[in-house]
N, C-alpha and C positions, 0 to 999 in steps of 0.2 A: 501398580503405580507407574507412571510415567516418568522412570527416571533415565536420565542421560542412555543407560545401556537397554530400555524397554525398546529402543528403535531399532538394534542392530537384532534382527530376524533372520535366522537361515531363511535365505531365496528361493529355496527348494519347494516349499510349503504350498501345495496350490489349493485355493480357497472358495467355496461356495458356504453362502448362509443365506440365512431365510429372511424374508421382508417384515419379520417381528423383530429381530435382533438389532439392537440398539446400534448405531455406529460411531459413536461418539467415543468407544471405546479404544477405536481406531486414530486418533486425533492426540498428537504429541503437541502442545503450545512449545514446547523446548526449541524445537524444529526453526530453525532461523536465529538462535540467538549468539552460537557460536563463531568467531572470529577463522579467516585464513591465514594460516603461518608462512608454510613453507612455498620456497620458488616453484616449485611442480604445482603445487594448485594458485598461485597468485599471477603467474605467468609473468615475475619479476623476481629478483633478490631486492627484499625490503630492508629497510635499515633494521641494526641488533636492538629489538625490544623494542622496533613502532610497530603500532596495533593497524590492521588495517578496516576498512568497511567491511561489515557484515552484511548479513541479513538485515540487522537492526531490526530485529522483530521483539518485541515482550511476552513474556511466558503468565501474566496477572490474568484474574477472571474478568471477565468481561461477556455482555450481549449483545448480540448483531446490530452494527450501527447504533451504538448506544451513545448517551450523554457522558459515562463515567466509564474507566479502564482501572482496575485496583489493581498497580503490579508492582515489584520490589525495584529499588534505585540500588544501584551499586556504582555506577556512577553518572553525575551530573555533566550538561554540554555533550552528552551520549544521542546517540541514532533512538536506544528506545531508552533508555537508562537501566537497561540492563546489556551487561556483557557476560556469559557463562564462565569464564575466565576469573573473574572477578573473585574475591574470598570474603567482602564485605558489605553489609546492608546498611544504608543510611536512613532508608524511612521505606512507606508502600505510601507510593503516588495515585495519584486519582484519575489522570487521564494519560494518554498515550499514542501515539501516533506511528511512532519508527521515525521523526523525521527531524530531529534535534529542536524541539519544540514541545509545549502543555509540559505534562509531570504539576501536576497544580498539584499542592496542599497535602507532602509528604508527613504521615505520621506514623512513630514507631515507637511501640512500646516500650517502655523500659520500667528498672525497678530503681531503689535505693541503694540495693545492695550491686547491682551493676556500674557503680556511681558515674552517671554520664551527668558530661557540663556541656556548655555552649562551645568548647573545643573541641570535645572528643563524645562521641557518643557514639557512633557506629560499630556495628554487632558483627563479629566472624557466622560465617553460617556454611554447609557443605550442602553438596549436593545429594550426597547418603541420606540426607533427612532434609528432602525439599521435592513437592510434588504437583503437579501441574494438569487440572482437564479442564475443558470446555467450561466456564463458567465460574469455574475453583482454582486457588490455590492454595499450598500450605510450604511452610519453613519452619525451621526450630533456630532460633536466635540464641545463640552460645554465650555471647554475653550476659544475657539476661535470667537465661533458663527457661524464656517463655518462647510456647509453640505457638505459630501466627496462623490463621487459617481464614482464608480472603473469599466472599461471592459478589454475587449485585444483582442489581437488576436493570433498567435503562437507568434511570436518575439518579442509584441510590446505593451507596457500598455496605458492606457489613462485614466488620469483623468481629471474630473470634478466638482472643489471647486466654492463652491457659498458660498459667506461675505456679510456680512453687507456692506452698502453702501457704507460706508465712512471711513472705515477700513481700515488700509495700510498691505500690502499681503506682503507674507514670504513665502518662504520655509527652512525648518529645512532639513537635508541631514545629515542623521547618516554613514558620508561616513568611518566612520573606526569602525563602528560595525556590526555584522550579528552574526547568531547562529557557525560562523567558526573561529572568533578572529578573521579580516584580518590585516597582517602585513605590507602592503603596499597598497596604494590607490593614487589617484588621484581625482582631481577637479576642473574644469575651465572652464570659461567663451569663448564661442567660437564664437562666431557674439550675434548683441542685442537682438538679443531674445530664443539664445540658449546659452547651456552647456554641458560639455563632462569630460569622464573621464575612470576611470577603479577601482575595487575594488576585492582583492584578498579574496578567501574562497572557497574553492573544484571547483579550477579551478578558473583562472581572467576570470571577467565577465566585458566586455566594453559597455559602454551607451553612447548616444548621445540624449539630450531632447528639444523639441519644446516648448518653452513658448506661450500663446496668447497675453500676453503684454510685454513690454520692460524691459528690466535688467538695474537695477541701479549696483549691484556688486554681486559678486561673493565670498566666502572667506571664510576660516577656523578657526573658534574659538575654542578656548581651553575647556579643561575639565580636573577637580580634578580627583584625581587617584581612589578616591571613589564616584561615582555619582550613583543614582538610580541603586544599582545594578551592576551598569558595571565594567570594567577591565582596569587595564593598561597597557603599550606596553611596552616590553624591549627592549633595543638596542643589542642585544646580549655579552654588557657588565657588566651589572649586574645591569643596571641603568633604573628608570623605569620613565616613564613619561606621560602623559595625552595624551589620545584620541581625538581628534579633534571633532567638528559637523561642516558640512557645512551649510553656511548660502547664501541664494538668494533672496536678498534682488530686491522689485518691484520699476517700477516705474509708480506708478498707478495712471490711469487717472480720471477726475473728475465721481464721481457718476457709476464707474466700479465696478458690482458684480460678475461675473465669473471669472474664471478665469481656461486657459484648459492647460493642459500639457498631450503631446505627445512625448510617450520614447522609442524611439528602444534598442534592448540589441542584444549582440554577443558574442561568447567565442572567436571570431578570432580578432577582431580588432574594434579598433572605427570605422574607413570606411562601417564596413558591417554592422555596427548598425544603422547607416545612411543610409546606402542602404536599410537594413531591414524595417525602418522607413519609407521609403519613396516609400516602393513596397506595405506596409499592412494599412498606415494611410492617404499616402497623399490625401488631397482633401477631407475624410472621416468624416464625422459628429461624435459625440460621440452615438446621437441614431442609428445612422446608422449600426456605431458597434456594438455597442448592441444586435440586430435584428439578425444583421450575426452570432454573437456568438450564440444567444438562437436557430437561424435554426440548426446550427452545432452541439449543443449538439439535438436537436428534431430528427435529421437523422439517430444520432451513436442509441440514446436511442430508437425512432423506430423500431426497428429491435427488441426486446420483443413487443408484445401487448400481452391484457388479457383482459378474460371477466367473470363475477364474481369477488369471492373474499367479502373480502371488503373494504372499502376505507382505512383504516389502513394499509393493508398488500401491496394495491397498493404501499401507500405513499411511505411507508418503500421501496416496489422492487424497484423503479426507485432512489429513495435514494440512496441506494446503490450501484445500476448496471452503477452510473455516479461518482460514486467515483471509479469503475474499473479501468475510464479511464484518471484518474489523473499523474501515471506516468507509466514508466520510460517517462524522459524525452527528449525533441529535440535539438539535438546539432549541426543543422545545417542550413545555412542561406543559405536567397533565392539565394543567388549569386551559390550554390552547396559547399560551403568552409567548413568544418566542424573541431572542436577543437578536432580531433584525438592524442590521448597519441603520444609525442613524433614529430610532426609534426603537429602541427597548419597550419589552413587553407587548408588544404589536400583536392582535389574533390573526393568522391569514388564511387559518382555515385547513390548515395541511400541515404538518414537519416540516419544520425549518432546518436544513440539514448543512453541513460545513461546506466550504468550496473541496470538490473533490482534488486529487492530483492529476491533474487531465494528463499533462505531459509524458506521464508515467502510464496511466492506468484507463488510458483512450482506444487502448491498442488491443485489449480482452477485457480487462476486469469488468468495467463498467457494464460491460453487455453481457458479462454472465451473470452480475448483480442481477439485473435485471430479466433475466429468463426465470430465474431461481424467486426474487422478489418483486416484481414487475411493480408495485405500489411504493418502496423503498425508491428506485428509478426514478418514477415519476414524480416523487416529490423532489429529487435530488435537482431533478430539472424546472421544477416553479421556482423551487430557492433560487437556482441561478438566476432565473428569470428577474425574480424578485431585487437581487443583489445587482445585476446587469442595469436593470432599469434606474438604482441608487446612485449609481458609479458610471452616469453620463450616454446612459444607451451604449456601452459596449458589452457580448456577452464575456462574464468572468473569464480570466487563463490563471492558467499556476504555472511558474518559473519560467513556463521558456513553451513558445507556439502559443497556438490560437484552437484546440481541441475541442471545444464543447459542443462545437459544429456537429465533429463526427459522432458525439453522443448521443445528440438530440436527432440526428437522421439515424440516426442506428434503429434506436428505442423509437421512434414512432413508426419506419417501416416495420418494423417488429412487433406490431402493433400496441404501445405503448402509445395512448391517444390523450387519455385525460388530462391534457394540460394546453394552453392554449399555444398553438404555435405558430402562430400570427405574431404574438408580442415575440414568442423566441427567434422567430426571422428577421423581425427586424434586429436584434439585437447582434443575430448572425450576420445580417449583412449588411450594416455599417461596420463591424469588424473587418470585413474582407473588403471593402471598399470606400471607407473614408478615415483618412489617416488624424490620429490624434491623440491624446491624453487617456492613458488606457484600454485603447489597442491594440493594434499589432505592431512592434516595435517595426520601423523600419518601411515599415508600409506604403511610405513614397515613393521609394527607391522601387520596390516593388512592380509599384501598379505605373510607374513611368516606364521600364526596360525591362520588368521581368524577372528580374532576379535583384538579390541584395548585394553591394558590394563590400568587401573586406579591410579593416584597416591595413595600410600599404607600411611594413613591417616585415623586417626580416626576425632570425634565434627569437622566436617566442617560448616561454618557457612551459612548459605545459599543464601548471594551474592557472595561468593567466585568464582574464575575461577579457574578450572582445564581442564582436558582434555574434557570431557563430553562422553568420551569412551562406553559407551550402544547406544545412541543417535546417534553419528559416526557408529559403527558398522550398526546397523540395516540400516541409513541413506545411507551408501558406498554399503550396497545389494543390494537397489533396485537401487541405481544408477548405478550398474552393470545389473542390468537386462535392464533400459532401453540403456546403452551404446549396450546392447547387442541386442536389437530390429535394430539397426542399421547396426549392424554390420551384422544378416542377412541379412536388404535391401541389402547390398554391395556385400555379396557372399562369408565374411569372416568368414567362417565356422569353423576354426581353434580356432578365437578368441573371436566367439561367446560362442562357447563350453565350452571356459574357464570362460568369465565373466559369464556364466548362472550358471555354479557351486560355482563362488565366489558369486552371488547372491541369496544360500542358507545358506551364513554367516548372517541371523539372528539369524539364529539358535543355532550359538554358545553360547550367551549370558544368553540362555532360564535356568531360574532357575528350574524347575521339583519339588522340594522340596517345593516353596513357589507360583509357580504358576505366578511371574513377571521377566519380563527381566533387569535383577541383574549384576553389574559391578562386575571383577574381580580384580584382584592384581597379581603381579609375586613377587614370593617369594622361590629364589632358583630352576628358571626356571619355573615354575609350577603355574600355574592357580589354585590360590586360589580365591573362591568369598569372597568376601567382608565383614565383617562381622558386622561392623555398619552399620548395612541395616536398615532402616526406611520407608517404603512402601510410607507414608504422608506425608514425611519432603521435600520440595520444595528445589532445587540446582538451582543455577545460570548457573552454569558449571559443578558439579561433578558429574558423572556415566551419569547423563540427563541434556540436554540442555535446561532451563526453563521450568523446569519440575519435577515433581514425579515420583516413580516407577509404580503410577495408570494411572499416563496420558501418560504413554511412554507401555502400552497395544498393543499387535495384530497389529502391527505397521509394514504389511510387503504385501501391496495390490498386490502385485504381485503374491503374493501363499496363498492366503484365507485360502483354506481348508489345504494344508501345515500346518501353520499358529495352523491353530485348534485340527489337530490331532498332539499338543503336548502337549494337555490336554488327562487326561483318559477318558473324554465323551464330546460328546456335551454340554449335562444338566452341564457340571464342566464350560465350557466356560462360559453355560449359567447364571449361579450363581457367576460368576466373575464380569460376566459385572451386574448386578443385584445390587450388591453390590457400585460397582463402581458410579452409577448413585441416590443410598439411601442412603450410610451409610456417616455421618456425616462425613465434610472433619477435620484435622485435627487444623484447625486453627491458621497455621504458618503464619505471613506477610511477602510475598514476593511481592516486585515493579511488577514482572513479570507473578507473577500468582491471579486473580483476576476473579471474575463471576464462581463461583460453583455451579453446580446440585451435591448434594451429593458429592462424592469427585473427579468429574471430573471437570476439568477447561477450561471452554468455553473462556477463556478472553487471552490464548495463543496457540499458533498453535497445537502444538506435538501432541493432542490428538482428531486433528480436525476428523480424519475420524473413531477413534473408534465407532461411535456408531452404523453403518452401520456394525459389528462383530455379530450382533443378524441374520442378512440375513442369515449366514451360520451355523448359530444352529436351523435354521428353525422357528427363532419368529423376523420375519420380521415387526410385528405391535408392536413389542417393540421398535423398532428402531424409528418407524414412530413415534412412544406416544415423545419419546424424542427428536426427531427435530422438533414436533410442540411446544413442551415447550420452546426450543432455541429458536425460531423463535419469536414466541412470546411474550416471555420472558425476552430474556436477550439480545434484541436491542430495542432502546428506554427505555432505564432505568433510572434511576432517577427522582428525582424529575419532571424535566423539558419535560421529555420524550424520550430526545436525544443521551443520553450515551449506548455505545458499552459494552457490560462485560467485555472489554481489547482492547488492540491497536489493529488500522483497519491493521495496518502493508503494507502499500501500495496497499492496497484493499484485500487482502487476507480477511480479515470479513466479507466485504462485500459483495466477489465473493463466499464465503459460501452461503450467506441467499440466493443470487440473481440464485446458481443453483437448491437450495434446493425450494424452493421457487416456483420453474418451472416445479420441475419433474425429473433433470435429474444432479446427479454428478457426477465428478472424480474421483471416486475413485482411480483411479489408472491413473495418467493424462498421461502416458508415453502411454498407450495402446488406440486406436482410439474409446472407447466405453465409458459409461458413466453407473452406475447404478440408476435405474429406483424409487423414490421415489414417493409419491403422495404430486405431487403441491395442493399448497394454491388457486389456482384457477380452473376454471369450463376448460376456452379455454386457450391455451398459442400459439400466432403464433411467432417464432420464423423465422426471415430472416436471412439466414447468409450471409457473407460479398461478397459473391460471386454469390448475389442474388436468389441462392436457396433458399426453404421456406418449413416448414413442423410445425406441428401444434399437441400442446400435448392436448389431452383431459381426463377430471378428470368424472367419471360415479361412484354414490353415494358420502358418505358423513362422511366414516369412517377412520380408522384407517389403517385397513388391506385390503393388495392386495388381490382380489377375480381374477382376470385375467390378462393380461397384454400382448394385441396383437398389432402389425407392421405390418401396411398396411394392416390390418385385418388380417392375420397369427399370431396362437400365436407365442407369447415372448417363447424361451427357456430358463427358470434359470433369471438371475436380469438385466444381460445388454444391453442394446441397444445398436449395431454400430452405426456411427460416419456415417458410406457408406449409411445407411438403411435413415436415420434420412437427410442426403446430398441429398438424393435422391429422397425427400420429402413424404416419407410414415408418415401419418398419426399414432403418437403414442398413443395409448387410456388403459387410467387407472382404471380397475374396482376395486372400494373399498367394502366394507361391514362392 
């Protein structure tokens, strides 16, 4: 079982197994859910008793990219609504993200003899008797005395509560809470031994559930305006009043200890959650599901094998590389109907899938997604498409940049074609070149001088929001270089020309006098920089987007050596980054910045691919010294062994360790190549989704690259194609 201490493995262990052997066995859901305490791994003294960002990952079953996440709440306004920490369960939610959002349509067993009301109902539960794989979960709820045990399938949950004997059976139905406030809901009893209804939160999410024993009622009970934490509803009069729980109450037969519940869900309609219901469970055992869940996730994760290593780093890869495929999510029922903006139930012929976190998960996830699931990819990019063309011809962004550029040149150089990418250029590029209502914020400023200016402000305090104008800037060039990969596929030469020039607007920003990329000000037309500059002071939003002036470095993968030569030497780069990775951080507490080597911050994205900037000063085994310290380091931290340095960000963490880890990352995900690290392992077969197959090999045991040949021809310079590697040449790593 996979409990809290099944992770911590003597390191010693080195491992080879066979390409029958399941690996899903390998795979902790635990893995990301624990919290950082102390000032040595938070790279702060926090206040006594504030919790800070985790992982925010969820430990519930779930399928790849699916509609439904069945995982336990322990608390609400949560990253995933669970925190390991936690000692109580409030319900098992239906969907999940990691991102303080869904938890749609918490329900939790209870009994009579538990006596929960609409004030108190949640269950003590421990981690001794709670367990977590690929597709499953199980708890034993103290309260109650009932054992809870969770699967699904894409559309559809199932549980599986076992009571005491003679217990009389409940269900609690937190039908008007979820991490979204819902303002409207629904609840009722629709034949004897089902119920239906709908609950609104980032989209109405409709259900229809299967009981295994008979319904005595169905019904809504009240709640005070202040209960464990929770909210009250306004009628938009100024009047505030109690949140409902549903209550489904059994009618339970003599000496009955099971009891199963089967729950379809839909964005389109009750009717297709019943259809859903009845295409993925009918007739279906709970182990049955179960079995089909753990082959589904054995097939996706399959596709990595490794041999060496050792047991730890295994653990951790396949940890990880199944947290890749947790979302975005599926928004489309087997009937073809899909909850498209604007037109519910719409056919369009493909999986309608959620807006992914570009901002986050541009940088690897999304293009491992798609090596591994190349049809997942592709649909992920019609939906944009689809969503882009609703929302005034710009392509979708999420929180912060203009991303989807680099997804969609990613995946089509990488041969990912089946989608038209005519309609996606244009949507790419009137992003990058016509300023407006869903856009790129700022974009005038931009395409007028080049860069974004900063509100002119001194003592910012550092969760403030401002523009984040260094971060934008740098962010809009390379999304201009990959608009413009595109735009050569096309033959538009005109407009390539231009965004390849607007994608040497990093360079505007570059400080020369201090050696970091420094926000300016307008002051009587005139770019003035900034002059409360603090290199270590963490911003929410000001000049850097969750970030410092240290972790917003060389931030510009498209022109490396560009990039460098605007230092006066190599050895100046070199002694930058030197610094950056030694010298003490400066000890500000920010929620968003968390897990420091020195003063870089592994625990947030901005400065993911710095340390890969030693490759082009020529100390390549600098680079290597510090992504095995990451690696090793600062996943699995904490006490418990399971804590991330910072939020997995919808696998963006994890699609870090799972490429580094291998051998081979993104630096630059827009461009079909990958640069060439030394994996943690001896052999890496890697299948991609299109059944091609090629195979990384690791020869010695050091730090630094001694060779580094393709298909036995050497390597020229750090990167491997995407074509070479498709092709299945053999990639082999000499260290020393």
């Amino acid at each position: 079982m996979h409990r809290f201490y099944s992770f911590l493995i003597s390191s010693f262990l080195i491992v080879t197994f066979s390409l029958a052997e399941g690996v899903t066995q390998f795979v902790n859901p635990f893995v990301g859910t624990t919290t950082l305490w102390t000032p040595e791994e938070l790279g702060f003294v926090p206040k006594p008793g504030e919790r800070q960002w985790g992982a925010e990952a969820f430990p519930g079953a779930a399928l790849p990219n699916a509609m439904v996440q069945l995982t336990p709440v322990t608390a609400y306004r949560s990253g995933s609504g669970y925190q390991y920490e936690d000692s109580l369960i409030y319900g098992f939610a239906h969907t999940s993200k990691g991102h303080w959002n869904l938890l749609h349509l918490p329900i939790l067993p209870v009994t009579d003899e538990g006596k929960p009301t609409p004030q108190s109902y949640a269950s003590p539960y421990g981690h001794d008797n709670e367990e977590a794989h690929p597709g499953y979960y199980q708890v034993f709820l103290k309260r109650y005395n009932v054992n809870v045990e969770l699967t699904t399938t894409l559309r559809c949950g199932y549980h599986r509560y076992t009571f005491r004997e003679d217990d009389h059976k409940g269900l609690l139905i937190d039908i008007a809470r979820s991490n979204n406030m819902p303002r409207r809901w629904e609840l009722k009893q629709s034949g004897s031994r089902s119920f239906e209804g709908f609950q609104d939160g980032e989209g109405r999410i409709y259900f229809y559930a299967e009981l295994s024993e008979d319904i005595e009622s169905v019904t809504e009970e009240g709640r005070p305006n202040r209960e464990e934490g929770g909210w009250t509803r306004n009628d938009g009069r100024g009047r505030n009043f109690a949140r409902p729980v549903g209550m489904v109450k059994l009618k339970t037969p003599q000496g009955s200890k099971t009891l199963e519940l089967k729950i379809g869900f839909s964005f389109v309609s009750i009717e297709n959650a019943k259809e859903n219901l009845k295409a993925e469970l009918e007739g279906k055992t709970f182990e049955q599901v179960r079995k089909d869940a753990d082959k589904t996730w054995n097939d996706i994760l399959s596709h990595i094998r490794v041999e060496g290593g050792t047991e730890a780093d295994k653990r951790m890869l396949y940890s990880t590389f199944y947290k890749t495929f947790l979302f975005p999510h599926l928004r489309t029922d087997v009937n073809g109907e899909s909850a498209v903006e604007g037109s519910s139930g719409r056919k369009l012929g493909f999986n309608y899938y959620t807006n992914p976190s570009f901002w986050d998960t541009y940088r690897n996830k999304l293009i491992l997604l798609g090596m591994v699931t190349p049809d997942v990819a592709r649909d992920i990019i019609r939906s944009c498409i689809v969503r882009g063309e609703a929302r005034g011809g710009y392509m979708p962004t999420f929180f912060h940049g203009d991303h989807a550029s680099t997804f969609v040149a990613g995946s089509w150089l990488r041969g990912i074609k089946d989608f038209d990418l005519q309609r996606a250029y244009a949507l790419m590029l009137k992003s990058a070149t016509v300023p407006g209502r869903g856009g790129r914020p700022y974009l005038d400023e931009y395409l007028e001088r080049g860069w974004i200016s900063e509100k002119d402000t001194v003592n910012v305090p550092t969760g403030d929001e401002y523009k984040g104008a260094v971060t934008k800037t740098l962010e809009f060039a390379y999304d201009d270089y990959a608009t413009a990969l595109v735009a050569r596929e096309l033959g538009d030469k005109e407009n390539e020309q231009l965004l390849l020039k607007h994608s040497q607007n990093y360079k505007t920003l570059f400080d020369p006098s201090t050696g970091f990329w420094r926000g300016k000000v307008l002051r009587n037309g005139k770019g003035v920089w900034i002059e409360d500059f603090r290199p270590n002071y963490p911003y929410y939003q000001y000049q850097y987007r969750e970030a410092d002036a240290w972790n917003s470095l060389f931030f510009a993968p498209h022109d490396p050596m560009g990039m460098v030569a605007l230092y006066p030497s190599k050895q100046a780069v070199e002694q930058k980054l030197d610094s950056l990775f030694t010298v003490k951080n400066g000890g500000y507490p920010a929620f968003n910045c968390t897990g420091y080597l020195g003063l870089y911050c592994h625990g947030n994205q901005p400065g993911h691919s710095i340390p890969f900037t030693y490759y082009f000063v020529d100390k390549q085994e600098k680079a290597q010294h510090v992504l095995n310290t990451l690696m090793h380091k600062y996943y699995g931290m904490g006490k418990e062994g399971l804590a991330y340095a910072g939020m997995d960000d919808a696998g963006e963490m994890s699609s870090w360790f799972v490429l580094n880890a291998i051998g081979i990352y993104t630096y630059s995900p827009a461009d079909p190549e990958y640069i060439v690290t030394v994996p943690l392992f001896d052999k890496v077969h890697f299948t991609l989704g299109n059944g091609k197959a090629f195979d990384i090999v690791k020869e010695g045991s050091g730090e630094k690259i001694k060779r580094i040949t393709i298909g036995g021809t050497p390597l020229q310079g750090w990167f491997v194609k995407h074509s070479d590697l498709a092709d299945g040449k053999e990639l082999r790593v000499e260290t020393y």
